[in-house]
C-alpha positions in Angstrom: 2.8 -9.0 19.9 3.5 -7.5 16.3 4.4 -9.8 13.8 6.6 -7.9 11.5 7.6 -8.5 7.6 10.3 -6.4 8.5 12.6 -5.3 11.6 13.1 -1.9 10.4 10.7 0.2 8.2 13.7 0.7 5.9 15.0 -2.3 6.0 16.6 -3.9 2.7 14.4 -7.0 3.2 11.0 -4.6 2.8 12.5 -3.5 -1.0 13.5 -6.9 -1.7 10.0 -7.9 -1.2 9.2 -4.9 -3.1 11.3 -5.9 -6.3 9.9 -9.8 -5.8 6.0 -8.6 -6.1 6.8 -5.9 -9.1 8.3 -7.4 -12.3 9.9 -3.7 -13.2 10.2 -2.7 -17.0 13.5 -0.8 -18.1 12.8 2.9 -17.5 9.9 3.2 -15.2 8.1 4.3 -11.9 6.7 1.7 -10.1 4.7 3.1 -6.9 3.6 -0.4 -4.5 2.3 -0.9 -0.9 4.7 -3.3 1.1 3.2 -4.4 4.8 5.5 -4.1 7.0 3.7 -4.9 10.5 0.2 -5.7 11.9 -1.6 -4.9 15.2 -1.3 -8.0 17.9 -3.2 -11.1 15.5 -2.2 -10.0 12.0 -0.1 -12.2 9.8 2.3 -10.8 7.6 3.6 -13.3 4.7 5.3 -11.6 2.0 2.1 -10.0 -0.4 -0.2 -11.8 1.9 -1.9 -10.4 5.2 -4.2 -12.0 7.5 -6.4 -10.1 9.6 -9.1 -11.4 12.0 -11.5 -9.0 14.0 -12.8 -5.5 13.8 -10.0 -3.2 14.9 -7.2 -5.1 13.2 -4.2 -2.7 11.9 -1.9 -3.3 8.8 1.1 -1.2 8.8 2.7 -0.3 5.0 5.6 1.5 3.3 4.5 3.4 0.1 7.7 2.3 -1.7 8.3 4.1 -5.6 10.9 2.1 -7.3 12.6 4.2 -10.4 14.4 1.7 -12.7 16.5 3.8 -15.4 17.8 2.5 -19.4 21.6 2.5 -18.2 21.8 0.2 -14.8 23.2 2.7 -12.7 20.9 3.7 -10.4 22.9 6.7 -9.3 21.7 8.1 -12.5 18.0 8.4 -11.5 15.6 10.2 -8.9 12.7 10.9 -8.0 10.9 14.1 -6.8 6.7 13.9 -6.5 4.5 11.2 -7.0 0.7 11.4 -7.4 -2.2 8.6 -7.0 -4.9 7.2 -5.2 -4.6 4.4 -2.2 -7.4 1.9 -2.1 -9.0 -1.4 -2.2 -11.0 -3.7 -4.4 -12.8 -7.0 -3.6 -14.5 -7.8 -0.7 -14.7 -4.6 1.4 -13.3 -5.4 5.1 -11.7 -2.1 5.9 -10.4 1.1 5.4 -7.5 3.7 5.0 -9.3 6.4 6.7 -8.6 5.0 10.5 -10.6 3.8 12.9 -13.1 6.7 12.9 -13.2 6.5 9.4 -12.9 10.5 8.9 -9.1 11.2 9.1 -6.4 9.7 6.1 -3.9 7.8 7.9 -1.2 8.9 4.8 2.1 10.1 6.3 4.6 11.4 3.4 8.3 10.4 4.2 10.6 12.9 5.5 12.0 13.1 1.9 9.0 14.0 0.4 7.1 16.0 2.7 7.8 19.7 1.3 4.1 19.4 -0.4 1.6 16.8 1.1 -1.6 15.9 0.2 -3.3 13.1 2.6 -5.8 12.2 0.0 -10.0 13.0 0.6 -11.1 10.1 2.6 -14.1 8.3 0.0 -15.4 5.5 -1.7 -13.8 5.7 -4.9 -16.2 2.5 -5.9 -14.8 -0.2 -3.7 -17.8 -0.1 -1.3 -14.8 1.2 1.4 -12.8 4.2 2.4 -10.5 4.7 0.0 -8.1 7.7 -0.1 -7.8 9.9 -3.5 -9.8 11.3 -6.3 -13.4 10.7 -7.7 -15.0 11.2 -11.1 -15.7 14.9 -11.5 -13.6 16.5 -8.8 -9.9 15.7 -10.5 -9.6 19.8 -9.9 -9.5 19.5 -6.5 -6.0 18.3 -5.5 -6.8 18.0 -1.6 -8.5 14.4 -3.0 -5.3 13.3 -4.3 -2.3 11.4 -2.4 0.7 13.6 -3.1 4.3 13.5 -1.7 6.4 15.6 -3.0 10.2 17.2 -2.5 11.3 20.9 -3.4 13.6 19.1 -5.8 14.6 16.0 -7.4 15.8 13.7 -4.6 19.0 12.0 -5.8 19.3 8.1 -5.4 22.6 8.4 -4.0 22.3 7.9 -0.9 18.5 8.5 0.0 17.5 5.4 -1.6 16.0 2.7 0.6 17.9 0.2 -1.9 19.4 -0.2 -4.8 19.2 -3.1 -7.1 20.2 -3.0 -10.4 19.3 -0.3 -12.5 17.0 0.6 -9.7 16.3 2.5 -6.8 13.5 2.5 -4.4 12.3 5.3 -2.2 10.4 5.9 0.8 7.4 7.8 -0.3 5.4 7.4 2.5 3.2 5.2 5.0 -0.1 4.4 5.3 -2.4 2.1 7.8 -5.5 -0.2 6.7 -8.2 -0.8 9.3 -10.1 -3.8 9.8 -13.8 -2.0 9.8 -16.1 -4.4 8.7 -17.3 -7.9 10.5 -17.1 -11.0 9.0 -14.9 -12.6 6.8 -13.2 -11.5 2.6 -10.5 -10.9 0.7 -9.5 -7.6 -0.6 -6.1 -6.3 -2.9 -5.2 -3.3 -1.8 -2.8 -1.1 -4.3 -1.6 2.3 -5.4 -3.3 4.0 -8.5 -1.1 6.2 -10.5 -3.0 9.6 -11.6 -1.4 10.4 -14.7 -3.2 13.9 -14.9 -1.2 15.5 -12.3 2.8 16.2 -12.9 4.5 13.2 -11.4 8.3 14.0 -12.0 11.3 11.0 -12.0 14.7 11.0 -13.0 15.8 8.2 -15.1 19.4 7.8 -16.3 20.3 11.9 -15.4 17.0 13.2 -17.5 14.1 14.1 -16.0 10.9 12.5 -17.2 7.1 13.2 -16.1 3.3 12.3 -17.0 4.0 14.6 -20.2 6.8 12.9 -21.4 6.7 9.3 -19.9 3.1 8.8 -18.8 3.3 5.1 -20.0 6.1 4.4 -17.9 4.3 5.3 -14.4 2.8 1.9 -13.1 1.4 0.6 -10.2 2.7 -2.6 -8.3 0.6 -5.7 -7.6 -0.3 -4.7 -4.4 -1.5 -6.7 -1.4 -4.1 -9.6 -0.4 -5.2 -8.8 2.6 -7.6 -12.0 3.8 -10.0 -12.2 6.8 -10.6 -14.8 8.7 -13.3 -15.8 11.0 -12.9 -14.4 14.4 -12.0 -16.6 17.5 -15.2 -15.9 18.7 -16.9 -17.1 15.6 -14.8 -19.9 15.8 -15.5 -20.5 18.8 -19.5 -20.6 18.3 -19.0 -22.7 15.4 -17.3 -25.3 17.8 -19.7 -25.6 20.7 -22.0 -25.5 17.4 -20.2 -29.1 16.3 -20.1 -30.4 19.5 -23.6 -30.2 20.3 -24.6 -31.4 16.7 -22.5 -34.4 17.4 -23.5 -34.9 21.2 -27.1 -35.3 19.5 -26.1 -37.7 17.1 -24.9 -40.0 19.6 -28.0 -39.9 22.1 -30.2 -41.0 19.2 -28.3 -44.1 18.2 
């Protein structure tokens, strides 16, 4: 049985989350991972996921959120979005799937006129990350990339609209349980700043040239694993045998 943060993928309740995790400055890109579902066992609580065994599957929106000077979010767009997807902490899993070779990156339909999956690596979380890695920023098949043949208006292609801003459907992306035992790692979006991420804010269009300080990452996620019922399980007959002991020697 999933347990979902949110009914539908676009839901309004997946970019309120969105706007509760990111405090947004006035004219910016914000790119953030939001879960939106889990494999049967994961629990999904706002920025917080709990996963338990090997196998274990976290579903999330890529969501960029454009926040223009003038409050009306009509005014502002967005049209390709560069970065890296991937995890710090405690490595427990991976956004390479279960085989660990293949990027599980999906561009939404709005921004998949040029993709770029992201080269499936450890970009020095100990795990399979997806993106770039020190020396090989040439090579844009190791970058995550979505991108539209144009600017893609807010009005009406936004997910929501809050404010003075909009948030977008970049993509999705699934996180894999791959490694026993238990940890805590953030998983997040990291803007590349060297590659021509273009927004619209208030009717201008802005990019890395001319705005680089305004393209931010979110908070990301927590995602926390817990012992597995088998483990738990042990640990029990464990107790019970300890105590079982104790009481034959008094």
């Amino acid at each position: 049985m999933h347990r979902s943060f949110a009914k539908k993928v676009l839901g309004a309740g997946v970019a309120t989350a969105l706007l509760g995790l990111s405090p947004l400055a006035k004219g910016s890109l914000v790119v953030d991972l939001v879960p939106t579902s889990g494999s049967s066992g994961v629990l999904v609580n706002g920025s917080t996921v709990t996963v338990n065994n090997v196998g274990d599957v976290v579903h999330f929106n890529v969501v960029a959120t454009v926040t223009g000077q003038d409050a009306n979010p009509n005014n502002d767009g967005l049209q390709a979005a560069f970065g890296n997807i991937s995890g710090s902490g405690t490595n427990i899993g991976s956004f390479a799937g279960t085989a660990g070779t293949t990027s599980t990156f999906a561009a939404g339909s709005l921004f998949s006129g040029t993709v770029q999956k992201g080269f499936p690596q450890d970009l020095g979380s100990g795990g399979v990350d997806l993106g770039f890695k020190v020396g090989t920023d040439s090579d844009v098949t190791r970058w995550v990339e979505a991108r539209a043949g144009s600017v893609v208006s807010s009005s009406g292609n936004a997910i929501s609209q809050t404010g003075g801003s909009s948030s977008f459907l970049l993509g999705t992306v699934d996180w894999v349980k791959t490694v026993a035992g238990v940890g805590t790692e953030n998983v997040h979006w990291t803007p590349r700043i060297s590659i021509n991420t273009v927004w619209n804010e208030d009717g201008g269009t802005n990019s890395n040239g001319s705005n680089s300080a305004n393209y931010l990452a979110g908070p990301g996620v927590t995602i926390a694993a817990t012992p597995e019922p088998g483990s738990l399980a042990l640990l029990g007959l464990g107790g019970l045998g300890l105590l079982l002991r104790r009481r034959r020697a008094m």
